[in-house]
DSSP file (Angstrom, degrees, kcal/mol; ACC not computed):
  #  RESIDUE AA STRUCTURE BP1 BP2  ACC     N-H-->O    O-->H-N    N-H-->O    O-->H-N    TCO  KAPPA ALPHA  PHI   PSI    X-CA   Y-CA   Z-CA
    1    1 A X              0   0    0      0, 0.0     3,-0.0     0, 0.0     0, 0.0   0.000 360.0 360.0 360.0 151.7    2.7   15.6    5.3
    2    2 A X        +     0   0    0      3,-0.0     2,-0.2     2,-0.0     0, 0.0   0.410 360.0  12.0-105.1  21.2    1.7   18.0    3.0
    3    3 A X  S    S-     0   0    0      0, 0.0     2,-1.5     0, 0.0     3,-0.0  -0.873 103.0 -54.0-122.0-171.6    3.0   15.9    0.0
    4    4 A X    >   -     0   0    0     -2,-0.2     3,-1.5     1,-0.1    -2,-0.0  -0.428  48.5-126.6 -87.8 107.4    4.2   12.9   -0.9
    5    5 A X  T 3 >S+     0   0    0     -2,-1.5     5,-0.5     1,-0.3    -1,-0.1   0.309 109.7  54.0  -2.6 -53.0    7.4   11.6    1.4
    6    6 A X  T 3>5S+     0   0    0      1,-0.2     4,-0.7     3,-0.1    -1,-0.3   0.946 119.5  32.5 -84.9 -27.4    9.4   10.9   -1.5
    7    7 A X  H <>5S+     0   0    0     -3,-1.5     4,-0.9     2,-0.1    -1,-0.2   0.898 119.9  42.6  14.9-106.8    8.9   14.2   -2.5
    8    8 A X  H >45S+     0   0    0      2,-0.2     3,-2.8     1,-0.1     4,-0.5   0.922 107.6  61.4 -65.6-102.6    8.6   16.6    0.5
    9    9 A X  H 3>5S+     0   0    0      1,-0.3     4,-1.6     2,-0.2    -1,-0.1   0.510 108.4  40.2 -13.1 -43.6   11.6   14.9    2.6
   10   10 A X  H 3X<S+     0   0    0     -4,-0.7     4,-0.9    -5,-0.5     5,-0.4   0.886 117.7  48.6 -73.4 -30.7   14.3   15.6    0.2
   11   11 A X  H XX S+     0   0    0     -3,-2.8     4,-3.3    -4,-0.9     3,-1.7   0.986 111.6  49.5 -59.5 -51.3   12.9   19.0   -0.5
   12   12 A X  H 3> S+     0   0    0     -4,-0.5     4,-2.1     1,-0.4     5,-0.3   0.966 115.0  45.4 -78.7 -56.2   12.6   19.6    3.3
   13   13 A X  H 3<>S+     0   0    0     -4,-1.6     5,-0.8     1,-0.2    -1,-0.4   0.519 112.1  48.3 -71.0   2.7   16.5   18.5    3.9
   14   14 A X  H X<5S+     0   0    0     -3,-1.7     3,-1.8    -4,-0.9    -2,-0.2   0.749 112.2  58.5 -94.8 -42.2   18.0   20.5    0.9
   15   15 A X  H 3<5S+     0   0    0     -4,-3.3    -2,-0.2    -5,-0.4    -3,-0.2   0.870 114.3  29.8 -34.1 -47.8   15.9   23.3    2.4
   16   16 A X  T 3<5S-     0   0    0     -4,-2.1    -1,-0.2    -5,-0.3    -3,-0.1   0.386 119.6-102.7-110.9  10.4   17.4   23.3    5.6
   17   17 A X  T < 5 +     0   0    0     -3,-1.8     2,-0.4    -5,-0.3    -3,-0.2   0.767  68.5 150.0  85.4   4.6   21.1   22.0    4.3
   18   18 A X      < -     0   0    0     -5,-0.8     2,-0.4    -6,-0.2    -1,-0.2  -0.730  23.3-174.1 -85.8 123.3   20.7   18.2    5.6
   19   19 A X        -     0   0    0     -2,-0.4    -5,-0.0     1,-0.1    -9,-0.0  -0.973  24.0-109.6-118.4 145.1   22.3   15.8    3.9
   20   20 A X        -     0   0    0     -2,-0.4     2,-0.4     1,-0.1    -1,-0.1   0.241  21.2-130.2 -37.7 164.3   22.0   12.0    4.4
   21   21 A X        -     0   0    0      3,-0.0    -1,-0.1     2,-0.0    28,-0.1  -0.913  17.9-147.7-144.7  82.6   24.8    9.3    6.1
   22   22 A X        -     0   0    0     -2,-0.4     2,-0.4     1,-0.1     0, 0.0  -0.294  17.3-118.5 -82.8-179.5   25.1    6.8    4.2
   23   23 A X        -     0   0    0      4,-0.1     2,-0.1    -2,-0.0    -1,-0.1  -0.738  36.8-172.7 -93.1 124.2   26.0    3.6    6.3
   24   24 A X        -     0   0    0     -2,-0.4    -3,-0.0     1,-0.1     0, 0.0  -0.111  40.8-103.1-104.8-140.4   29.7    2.4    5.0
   25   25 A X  S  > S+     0   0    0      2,-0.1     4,-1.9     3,-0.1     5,-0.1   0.325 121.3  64.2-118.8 -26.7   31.1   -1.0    6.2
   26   26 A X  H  > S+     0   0    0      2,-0.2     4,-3.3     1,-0.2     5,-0.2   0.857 105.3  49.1 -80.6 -39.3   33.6    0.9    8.9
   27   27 A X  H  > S+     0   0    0      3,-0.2     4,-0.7     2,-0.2    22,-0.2   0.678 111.1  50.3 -82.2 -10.0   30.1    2.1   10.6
   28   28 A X  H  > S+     0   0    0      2,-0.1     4,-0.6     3,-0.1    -2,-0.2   0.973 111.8  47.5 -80.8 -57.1   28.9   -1.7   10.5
   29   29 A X  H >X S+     0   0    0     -4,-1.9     4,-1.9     2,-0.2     3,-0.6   0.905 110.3  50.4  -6.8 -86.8   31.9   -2.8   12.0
   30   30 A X  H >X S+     0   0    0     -4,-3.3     3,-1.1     1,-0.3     4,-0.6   0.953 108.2  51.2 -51.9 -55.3   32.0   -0.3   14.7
   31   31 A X  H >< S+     0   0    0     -4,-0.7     3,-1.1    -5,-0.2    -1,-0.3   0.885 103.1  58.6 -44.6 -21.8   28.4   -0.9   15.8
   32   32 A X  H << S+     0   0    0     -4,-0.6    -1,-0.2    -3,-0.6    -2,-0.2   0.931 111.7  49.2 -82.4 -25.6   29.1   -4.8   16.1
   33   33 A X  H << S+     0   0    0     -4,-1.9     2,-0.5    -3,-1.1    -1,-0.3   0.291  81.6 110.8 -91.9   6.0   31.8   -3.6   18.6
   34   34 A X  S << S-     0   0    0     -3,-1.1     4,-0.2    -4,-0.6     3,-0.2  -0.801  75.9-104.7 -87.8 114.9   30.1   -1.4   20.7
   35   35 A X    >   -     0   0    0     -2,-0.5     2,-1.6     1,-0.3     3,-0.6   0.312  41.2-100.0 -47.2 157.1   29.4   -2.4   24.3
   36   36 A X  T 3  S+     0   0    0      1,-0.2    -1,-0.3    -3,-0.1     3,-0.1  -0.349  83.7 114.1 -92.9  83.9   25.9   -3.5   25.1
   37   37 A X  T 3  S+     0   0    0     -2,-1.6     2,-0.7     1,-0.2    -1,-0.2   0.798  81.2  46.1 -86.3 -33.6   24.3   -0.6   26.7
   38   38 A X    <   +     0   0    0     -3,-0.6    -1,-0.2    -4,-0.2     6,-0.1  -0.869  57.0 179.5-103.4 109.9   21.7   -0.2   23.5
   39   39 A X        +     0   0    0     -2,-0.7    -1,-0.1    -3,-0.1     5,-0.1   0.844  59.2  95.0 -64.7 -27.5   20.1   -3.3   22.3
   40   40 A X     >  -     0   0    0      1,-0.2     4,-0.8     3,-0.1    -2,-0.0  -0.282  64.4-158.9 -43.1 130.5   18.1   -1.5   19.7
   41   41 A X  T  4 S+     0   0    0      2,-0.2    -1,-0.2     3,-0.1    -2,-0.0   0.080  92.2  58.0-109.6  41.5   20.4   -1.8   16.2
   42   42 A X  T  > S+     0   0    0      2,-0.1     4,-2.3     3,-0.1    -1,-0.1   0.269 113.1  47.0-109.0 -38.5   19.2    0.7   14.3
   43   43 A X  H  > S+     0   0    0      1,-0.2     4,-1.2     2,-0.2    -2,-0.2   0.813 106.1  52.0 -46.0 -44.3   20.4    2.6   17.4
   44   44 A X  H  X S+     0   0    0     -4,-0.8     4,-9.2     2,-0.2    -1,-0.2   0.772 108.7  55.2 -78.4 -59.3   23.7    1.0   17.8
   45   45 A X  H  > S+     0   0    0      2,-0.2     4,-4.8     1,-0.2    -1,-0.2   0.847 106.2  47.2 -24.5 -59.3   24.3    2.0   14.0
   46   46 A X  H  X S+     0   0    0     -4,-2.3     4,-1.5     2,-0.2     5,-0.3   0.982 116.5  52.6 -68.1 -41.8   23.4    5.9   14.7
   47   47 A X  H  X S+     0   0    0     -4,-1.2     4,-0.6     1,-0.2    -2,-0.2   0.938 113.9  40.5 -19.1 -77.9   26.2    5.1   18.0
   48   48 A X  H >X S+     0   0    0     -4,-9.2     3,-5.3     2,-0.2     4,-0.9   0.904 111.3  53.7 -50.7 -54.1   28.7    3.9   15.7
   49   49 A X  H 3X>S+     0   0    0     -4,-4.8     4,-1.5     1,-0.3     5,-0.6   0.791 112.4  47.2 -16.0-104.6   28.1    6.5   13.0
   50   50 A X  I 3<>S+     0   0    0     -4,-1.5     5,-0.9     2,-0.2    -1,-0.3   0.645 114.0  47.5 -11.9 -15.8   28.7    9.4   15.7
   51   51 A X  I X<5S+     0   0    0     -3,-5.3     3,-2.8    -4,-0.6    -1,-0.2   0.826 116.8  39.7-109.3 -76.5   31.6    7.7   16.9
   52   52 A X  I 3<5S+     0   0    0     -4,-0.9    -2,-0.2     1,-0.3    -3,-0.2   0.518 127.3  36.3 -24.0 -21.6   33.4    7.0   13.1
   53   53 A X  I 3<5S-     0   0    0     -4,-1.5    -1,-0.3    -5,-0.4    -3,-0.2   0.181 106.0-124.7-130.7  16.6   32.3   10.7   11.8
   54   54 A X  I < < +     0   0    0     -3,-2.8     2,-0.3    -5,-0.6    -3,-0.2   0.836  55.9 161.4  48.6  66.9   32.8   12.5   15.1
   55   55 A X      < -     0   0    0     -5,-0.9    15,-0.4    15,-0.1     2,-0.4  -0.868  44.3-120.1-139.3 148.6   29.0   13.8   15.0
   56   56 A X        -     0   0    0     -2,-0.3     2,-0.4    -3,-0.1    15,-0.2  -0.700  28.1-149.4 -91.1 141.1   27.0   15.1   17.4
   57   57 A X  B     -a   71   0A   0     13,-2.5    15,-1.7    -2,-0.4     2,-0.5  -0.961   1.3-154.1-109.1 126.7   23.3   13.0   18.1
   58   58 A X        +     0   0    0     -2,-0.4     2,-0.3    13,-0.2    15,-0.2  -0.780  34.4 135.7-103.6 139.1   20.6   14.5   19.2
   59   59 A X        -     0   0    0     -2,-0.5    16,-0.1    13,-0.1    -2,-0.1  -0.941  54.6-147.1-172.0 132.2   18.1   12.2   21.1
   60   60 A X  S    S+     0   0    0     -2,-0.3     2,-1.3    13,-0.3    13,-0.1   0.157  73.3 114.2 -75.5  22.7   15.8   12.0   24.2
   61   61 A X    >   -     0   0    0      1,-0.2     3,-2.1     2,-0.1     4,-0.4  -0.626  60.9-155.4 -97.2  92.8   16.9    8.0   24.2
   62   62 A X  G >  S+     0   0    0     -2,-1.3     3,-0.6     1,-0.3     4,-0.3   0.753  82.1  73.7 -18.3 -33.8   18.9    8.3   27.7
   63   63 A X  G >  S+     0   0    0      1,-0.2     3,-1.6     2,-0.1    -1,-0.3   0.881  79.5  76.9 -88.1 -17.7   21.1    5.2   26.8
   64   64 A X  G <  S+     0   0    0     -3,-2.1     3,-0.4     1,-0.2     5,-0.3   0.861  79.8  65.5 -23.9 -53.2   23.1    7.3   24.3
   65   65 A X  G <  S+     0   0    0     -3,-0.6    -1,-0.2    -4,-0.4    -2,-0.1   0.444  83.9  78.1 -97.8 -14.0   25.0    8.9   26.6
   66   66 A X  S <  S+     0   0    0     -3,-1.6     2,-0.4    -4,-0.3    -1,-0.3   0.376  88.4  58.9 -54.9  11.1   26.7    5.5   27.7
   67   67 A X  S    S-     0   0    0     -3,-0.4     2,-2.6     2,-0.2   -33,-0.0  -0.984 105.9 -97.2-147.1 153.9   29.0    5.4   24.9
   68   68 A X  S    S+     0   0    0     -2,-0.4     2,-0.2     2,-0.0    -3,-0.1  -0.366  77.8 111.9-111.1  86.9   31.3    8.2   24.4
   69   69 A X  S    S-     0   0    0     -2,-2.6     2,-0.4    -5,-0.3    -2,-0.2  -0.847  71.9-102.0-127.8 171.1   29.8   10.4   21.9
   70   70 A X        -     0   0    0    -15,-0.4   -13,-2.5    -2,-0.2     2,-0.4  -0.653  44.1-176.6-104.0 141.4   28.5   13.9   22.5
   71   71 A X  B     -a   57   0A   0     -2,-0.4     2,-0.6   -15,-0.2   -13,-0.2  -0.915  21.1-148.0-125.2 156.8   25.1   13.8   22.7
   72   72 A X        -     0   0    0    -15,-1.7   -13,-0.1    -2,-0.4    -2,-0.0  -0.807  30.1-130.8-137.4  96.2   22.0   17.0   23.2
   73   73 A X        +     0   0    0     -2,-0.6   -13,-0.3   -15,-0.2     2,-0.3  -0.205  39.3 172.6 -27.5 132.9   19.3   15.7   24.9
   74   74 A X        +     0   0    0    -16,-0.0     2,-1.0     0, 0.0    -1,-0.0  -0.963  43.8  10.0-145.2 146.9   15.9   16.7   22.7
   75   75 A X              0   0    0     -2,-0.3    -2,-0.0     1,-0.1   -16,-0.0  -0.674 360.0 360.0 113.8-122.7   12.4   15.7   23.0
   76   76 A X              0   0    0     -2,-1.0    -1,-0.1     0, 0.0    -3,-0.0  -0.039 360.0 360.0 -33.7 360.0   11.2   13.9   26.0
């Protein structure tokens, strides 16, 4: 990076109009209830989010697309 992360990364997302998600208790919840297609939980998390905020994910991770959020393949 061509400064330092804590730095550059907020700069880079106010730049481009990205703001952060924070994780509430409704999006903990929902992951714990979500079928197991992803074992990963950091994964499971982004799932539930998307599902709770109606948001779109973008991800080359194929098992997304088991659970019914809209997802745009990237990446891989």
């Amino acid at each position: 990076m061509p400064d330092e992360p804590a730095r550059y990364i907020p700069n880079r997302l106010g730049t481009q109009g990205i703001r952060g998600l924070p994780i509430s208790q409704t999006h903990a919840l929902k992951a714990n209830d979500l079928d197991l297609h992803h074992n990963d939980p950091f994964d499971r998390l982004i799932i539930a989010q998307a599902l709770v905020e109606n948001l779109t994910v973008l991800t080359p991770d194929q098992l997304f697309g088991k659970y019914p959020i809209e997802v745009v393949w990237c990446g891989k």
